[in-house]
N, CA, C and O atoms as a printed pandas DataFrame, in Angstrom:
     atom_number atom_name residue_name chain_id  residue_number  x_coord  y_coord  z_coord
0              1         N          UNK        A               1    0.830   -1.195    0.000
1              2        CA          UNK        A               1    0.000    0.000    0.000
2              3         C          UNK        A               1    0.869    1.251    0.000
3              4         O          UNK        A               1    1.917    1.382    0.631
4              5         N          UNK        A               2    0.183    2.324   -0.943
5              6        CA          UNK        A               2    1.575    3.589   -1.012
6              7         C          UNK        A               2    0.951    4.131    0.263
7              8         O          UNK        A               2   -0.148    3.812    0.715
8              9         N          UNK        A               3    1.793    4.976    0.761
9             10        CA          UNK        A               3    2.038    5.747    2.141
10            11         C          UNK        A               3    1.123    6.977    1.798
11            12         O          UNK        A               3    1.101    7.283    0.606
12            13         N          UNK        A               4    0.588    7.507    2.407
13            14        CA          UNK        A               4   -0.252    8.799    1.712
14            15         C          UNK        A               4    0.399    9.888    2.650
15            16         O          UNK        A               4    0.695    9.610    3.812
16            17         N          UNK        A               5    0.617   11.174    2.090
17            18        CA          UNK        A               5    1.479   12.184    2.439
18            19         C          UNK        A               5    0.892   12.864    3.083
19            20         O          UNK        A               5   -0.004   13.498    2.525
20            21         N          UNK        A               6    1.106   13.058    4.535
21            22        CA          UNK        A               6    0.245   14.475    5.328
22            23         C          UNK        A               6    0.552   16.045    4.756
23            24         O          UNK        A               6    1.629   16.622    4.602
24            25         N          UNK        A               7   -0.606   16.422    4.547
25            26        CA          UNK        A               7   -0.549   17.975    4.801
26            27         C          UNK        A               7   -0.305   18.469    5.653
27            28         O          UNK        A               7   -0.699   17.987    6.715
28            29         N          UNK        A               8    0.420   19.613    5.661
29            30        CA          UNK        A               8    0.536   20.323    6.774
30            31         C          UNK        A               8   -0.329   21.443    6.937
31            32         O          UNK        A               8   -0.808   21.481    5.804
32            33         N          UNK        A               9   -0.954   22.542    7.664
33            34        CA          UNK        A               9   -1.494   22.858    8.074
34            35         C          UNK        A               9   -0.902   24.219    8.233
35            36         O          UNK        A               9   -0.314   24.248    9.314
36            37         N          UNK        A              10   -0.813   25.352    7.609
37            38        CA          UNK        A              10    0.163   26.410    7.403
38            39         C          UNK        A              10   -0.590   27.931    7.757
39            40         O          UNK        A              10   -0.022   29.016    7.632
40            41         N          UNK        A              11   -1.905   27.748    8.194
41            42        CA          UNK        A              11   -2.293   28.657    8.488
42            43         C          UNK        A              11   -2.263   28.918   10.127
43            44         O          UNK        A              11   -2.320   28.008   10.954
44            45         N          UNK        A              12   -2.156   30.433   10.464
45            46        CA          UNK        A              12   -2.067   30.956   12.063
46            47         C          UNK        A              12   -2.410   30.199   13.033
47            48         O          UNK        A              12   -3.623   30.112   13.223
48            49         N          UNK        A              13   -1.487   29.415   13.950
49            50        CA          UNK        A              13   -2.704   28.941   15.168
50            51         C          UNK        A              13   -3.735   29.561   16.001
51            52         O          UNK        A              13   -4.559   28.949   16.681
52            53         N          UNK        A              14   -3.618   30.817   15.889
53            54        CA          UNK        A              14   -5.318   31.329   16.150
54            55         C          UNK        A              14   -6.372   31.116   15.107
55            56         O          UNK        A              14   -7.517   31.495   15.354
56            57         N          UNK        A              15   -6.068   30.501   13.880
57            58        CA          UNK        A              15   -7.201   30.631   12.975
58            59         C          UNK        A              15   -7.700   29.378   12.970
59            60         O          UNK        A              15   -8.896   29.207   12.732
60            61         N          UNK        A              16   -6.757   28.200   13.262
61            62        CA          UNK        A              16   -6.895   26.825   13.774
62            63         C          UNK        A              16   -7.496   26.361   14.606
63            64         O          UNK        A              16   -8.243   25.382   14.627
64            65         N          UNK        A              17   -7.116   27.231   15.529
65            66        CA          UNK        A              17   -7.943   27.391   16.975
66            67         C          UNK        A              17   -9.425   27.935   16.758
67            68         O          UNK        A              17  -10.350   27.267   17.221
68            69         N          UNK        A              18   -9.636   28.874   16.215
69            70        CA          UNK        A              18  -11.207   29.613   16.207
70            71         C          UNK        A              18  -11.433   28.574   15.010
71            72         O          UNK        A              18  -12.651   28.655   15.166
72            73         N          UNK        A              19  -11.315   27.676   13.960
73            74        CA          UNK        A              19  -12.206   27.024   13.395
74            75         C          UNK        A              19  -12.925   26.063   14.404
75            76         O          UNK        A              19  -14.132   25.860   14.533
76            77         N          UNK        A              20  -11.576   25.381   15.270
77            78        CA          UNK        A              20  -12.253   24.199   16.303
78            79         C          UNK        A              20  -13.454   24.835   17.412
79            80         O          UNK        A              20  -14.432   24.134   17.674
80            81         N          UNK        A              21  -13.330   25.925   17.906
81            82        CA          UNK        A              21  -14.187   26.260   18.382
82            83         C          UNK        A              21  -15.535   26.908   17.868
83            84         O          UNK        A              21  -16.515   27.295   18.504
84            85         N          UNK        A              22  -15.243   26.903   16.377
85            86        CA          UNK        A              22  -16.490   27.184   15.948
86            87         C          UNK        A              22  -17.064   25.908   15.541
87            88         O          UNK        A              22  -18.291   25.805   15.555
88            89         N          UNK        A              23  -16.437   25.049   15.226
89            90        CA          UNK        A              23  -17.307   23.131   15.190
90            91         C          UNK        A              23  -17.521   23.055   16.358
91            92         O          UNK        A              23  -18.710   22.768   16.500
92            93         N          UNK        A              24  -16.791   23.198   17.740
93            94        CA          UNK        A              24  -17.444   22.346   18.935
94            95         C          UNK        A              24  -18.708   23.558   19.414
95            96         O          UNK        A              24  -19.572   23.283   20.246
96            97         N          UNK        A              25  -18.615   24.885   18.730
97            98        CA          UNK        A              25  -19.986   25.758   19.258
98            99         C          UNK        A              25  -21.230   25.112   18.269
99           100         O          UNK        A              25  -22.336   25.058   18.808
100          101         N          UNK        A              26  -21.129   24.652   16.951
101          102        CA          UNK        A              26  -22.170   24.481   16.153
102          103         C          UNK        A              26  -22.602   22.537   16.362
103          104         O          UNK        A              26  -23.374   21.872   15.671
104          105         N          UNK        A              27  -21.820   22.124   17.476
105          106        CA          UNK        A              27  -21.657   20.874   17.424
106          107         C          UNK        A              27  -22.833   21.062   18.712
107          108         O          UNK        A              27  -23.873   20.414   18.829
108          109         N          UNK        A              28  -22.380   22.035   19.526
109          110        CA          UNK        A              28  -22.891   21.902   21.239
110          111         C          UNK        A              28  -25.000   22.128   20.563
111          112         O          UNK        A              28  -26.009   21.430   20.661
112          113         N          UNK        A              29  -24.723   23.267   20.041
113          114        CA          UNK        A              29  -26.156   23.848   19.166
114          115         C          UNK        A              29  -26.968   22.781   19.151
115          116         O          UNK        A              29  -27.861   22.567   19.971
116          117         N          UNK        A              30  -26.604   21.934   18.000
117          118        CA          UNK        A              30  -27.157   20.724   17.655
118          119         C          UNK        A              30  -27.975   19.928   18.769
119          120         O          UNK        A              30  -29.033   19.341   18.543
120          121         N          UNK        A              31  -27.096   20.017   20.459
121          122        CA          UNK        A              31  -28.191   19.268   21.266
122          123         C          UNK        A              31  -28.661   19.748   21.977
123          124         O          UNK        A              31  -28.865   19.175   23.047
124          125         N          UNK        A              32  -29.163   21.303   21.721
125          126        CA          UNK        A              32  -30.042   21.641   22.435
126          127         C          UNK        A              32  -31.259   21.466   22.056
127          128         O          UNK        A              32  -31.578   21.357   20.872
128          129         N          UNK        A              33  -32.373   21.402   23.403
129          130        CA          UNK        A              33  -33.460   21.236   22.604
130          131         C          UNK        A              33  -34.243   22.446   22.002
131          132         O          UNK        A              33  -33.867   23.613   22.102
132          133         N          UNK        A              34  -35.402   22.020   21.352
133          134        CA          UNK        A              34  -36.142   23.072   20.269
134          135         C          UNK        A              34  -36.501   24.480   21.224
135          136         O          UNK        A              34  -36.594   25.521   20.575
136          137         N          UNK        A              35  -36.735   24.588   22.910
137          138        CA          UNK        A              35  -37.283   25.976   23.824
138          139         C          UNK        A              35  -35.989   26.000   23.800
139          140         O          UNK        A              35  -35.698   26.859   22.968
140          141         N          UNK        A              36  -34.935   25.500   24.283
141          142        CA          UNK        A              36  -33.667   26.215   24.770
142          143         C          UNK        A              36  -33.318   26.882   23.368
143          144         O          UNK        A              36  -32.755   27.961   23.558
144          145         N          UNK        A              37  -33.423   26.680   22.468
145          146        CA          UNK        A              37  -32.985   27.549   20.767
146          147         C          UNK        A              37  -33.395   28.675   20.921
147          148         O          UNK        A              37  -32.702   29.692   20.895
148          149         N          UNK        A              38  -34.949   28.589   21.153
149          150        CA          UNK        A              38  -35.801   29.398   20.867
150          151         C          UNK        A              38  -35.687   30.328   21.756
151          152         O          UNK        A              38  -35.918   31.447   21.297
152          153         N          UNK        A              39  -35.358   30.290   23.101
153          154        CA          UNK        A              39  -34.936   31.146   24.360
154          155         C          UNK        A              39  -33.679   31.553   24.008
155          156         O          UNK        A              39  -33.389   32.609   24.571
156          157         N          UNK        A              40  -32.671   31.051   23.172
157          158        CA          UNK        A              40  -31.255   31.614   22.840
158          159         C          UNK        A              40  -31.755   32.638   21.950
159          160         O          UNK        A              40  -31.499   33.815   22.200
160          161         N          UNK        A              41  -32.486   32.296   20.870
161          162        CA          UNK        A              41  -32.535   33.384   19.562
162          163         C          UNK        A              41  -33.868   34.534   20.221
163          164         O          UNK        A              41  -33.808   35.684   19.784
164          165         N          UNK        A              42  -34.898   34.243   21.130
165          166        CA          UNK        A              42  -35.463   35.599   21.434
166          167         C          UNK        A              42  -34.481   36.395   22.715
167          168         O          UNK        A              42  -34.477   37.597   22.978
168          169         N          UNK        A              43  -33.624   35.218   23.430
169          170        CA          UNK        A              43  -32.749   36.545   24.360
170          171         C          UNK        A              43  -32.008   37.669   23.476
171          172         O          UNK        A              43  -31.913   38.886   23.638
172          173         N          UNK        A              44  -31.354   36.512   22.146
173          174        CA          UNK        A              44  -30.637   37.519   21.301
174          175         C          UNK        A              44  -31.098   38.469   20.464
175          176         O          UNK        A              44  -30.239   39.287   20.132
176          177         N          UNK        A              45  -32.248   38.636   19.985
177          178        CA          UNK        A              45  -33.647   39.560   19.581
178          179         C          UNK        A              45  -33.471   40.516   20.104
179          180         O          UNK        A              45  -32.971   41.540   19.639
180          181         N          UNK        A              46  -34.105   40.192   21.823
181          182        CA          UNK        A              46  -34.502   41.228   22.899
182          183         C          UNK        A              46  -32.826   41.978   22.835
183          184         O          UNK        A              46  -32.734   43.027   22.197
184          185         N          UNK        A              47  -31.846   41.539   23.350
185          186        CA          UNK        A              47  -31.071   42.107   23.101
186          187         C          UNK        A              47  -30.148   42.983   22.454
187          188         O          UNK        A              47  -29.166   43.564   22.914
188          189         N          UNK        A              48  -30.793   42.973   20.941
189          190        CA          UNK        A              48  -30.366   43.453   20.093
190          191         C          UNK        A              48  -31.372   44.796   19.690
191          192         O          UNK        A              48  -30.863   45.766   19.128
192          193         N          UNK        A              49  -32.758   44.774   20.004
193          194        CA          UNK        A              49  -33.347   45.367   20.212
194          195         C          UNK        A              49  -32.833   46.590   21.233
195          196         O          UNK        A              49  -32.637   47.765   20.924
196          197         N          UNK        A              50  -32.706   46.084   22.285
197          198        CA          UNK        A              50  -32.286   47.173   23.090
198          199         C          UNK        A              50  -31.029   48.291   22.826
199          200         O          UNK        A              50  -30.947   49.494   23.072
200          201         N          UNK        A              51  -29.841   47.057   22.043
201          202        CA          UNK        A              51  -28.629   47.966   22.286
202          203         C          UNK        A              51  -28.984   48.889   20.953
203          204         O          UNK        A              51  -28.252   49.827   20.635
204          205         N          UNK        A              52  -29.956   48.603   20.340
205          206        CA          UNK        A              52  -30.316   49.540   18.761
206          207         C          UNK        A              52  -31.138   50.707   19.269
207          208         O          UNK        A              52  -30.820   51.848   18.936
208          209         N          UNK        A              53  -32.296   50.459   20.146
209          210        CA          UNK        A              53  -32.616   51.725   20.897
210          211         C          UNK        A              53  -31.444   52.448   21.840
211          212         O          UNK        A              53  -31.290   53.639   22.111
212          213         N          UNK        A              54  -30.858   51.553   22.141
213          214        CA          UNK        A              54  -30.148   52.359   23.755
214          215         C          UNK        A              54  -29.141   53.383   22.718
215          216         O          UNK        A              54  -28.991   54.602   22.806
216          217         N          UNK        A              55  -28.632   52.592   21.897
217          218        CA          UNK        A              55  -27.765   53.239   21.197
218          219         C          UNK        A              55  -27.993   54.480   20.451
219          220         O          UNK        A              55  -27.196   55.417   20.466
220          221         N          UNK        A              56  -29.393   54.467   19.621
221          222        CA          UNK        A              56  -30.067   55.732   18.925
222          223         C          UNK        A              56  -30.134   56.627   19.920
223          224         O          UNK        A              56  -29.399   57.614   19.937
224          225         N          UNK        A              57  -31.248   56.309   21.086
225          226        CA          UNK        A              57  -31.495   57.281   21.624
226          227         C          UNK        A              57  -31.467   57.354   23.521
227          228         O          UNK        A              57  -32.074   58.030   24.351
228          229         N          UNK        A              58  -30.612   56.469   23.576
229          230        CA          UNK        A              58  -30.565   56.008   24.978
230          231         C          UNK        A              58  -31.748   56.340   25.896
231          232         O          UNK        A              58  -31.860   57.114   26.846
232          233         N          UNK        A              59  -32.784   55.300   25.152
233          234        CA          UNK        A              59  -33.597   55.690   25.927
234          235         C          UNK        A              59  -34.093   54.164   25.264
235          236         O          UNK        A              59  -33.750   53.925   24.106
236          237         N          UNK        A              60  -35.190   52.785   26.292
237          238        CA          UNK        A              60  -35.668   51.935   25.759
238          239         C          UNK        A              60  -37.535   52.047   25.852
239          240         O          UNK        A              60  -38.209   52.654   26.684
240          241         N          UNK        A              61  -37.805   51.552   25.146
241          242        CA          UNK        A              61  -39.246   51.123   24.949
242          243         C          UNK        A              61  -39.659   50.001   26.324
243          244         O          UNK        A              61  -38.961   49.085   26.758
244          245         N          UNK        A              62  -41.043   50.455   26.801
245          246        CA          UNK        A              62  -41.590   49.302   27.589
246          247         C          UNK        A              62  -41.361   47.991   26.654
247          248         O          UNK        A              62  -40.616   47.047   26.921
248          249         N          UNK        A              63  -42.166   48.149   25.505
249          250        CA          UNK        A              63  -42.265   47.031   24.954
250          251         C          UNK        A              63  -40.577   46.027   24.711
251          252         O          UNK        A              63  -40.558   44.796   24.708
252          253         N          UNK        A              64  -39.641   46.678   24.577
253          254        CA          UNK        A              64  -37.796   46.157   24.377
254          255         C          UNK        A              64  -37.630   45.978   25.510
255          256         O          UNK        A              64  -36.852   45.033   25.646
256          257         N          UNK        A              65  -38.191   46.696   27.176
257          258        CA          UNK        A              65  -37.944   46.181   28.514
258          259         C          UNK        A              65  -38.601   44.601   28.441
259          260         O          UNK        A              65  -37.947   43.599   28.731
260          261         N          UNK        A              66  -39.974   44.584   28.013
261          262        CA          UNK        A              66  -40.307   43.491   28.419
262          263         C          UNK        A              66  -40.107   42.256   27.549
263          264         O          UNK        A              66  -40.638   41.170   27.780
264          265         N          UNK        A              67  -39.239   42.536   26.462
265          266        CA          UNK        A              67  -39.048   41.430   25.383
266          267         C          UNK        A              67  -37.757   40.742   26.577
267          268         O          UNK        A              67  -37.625   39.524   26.690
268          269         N          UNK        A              68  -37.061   41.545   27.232
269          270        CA          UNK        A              68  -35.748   41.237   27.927
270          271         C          UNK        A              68  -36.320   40.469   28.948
271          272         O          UNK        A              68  -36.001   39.283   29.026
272          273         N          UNK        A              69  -37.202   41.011   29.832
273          274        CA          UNK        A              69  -37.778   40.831   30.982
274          275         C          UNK        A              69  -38.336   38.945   30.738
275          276         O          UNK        A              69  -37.916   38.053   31.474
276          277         N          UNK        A              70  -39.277   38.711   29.622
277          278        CA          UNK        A              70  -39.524   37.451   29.198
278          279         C          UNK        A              70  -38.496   36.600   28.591
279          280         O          UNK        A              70  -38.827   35.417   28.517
280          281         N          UNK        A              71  -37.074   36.962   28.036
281          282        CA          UNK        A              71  -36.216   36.298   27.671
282          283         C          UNK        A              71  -35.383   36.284   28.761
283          284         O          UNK        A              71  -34.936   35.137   28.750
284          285         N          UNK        A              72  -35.040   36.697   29.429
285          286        CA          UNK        A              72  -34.290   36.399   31.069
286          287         C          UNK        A              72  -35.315   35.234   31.799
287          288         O          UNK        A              72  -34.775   34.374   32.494
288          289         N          UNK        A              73  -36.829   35.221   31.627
289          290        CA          UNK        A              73  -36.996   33.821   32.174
290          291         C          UNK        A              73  -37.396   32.936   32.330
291          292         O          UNK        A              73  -37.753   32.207   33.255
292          293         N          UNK        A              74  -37.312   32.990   30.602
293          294        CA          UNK        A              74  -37.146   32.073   29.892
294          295         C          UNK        A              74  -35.905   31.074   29.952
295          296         O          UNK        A              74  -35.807   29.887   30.261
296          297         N          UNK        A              75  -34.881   32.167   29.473
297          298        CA          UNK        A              75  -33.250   31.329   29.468
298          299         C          UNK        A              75  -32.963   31.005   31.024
299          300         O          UNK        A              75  -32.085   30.148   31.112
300          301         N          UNK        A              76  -33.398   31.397   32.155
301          302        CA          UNK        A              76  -33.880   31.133   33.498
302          303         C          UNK        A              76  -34.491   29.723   33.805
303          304         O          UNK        A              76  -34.028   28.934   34.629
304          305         N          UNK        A              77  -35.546   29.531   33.060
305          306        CA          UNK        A              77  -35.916   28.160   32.819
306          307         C          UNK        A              77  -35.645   27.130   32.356
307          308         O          UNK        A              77  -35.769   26.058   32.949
308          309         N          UNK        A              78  -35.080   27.327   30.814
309          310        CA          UNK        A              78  -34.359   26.339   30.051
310          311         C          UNK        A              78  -33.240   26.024   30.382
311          312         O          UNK        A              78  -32.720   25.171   29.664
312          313         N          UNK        A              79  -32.629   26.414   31.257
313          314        CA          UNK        A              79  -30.807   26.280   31.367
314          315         C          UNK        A              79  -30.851   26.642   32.816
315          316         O          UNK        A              79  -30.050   27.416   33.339
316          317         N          UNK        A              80  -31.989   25.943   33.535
317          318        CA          UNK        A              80  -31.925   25.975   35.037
318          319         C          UNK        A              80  -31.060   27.397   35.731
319          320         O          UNK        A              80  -30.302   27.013   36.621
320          321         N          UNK        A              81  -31.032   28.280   35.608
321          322        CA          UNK        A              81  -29.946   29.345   35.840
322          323         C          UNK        A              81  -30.007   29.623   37.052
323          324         O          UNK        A              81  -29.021   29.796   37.769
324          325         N          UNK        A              82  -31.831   29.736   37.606
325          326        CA          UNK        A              82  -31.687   29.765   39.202
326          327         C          UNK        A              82  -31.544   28.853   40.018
327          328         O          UNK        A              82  -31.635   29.162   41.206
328          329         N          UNK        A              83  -31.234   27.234   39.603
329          330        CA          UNK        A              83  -30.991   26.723   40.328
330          331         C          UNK        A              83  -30.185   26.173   41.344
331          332         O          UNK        A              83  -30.368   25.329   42.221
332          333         N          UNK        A              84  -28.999   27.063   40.894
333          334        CA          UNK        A              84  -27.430   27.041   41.755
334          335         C          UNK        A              84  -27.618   27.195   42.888
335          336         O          UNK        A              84  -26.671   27.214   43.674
């Protein structure tokens, strides 16, 4: 059998490094379940919401308080947070 030749691997070890951690972040994703997603992507909503008001006009909307207010506990629930 011929020997097969390794590549080497010639790019930055920080860029090596942030690919692996971007497979073991899209790897971890995969087992969450379908509320814990859904509590990740409306915390990140609510959040993004806010820093777009806070940022225009530093000032937030009831309605962007309470998108936060329900995604805190939510992700509270799904990921046990108060239970420490």
């Amino acid at each position: 059998m011929p020997k097969t030749k390794e590549v080497e691997d010639t790019r930055p070890e920080w860029e090596i490094k942030d690919e692996e951690l971007a497979q073991v972040r899209s790897e971890s994703m995969a087992h969450l379940t379908p509320d814990q997603m859904e509590a990740i992507h409306n915390t990140y909503d609510a959040m993004k919401d806010f820093m777009d008001e806070y940022s225009d006009s530093f000032d937030v909307t009831s309605e962007t308080a309470r998108k936060l207010q329900n995604s805190f506990w939510k992700i509270s629930y799904e990921f046990h947070m108060g239970d420490r």
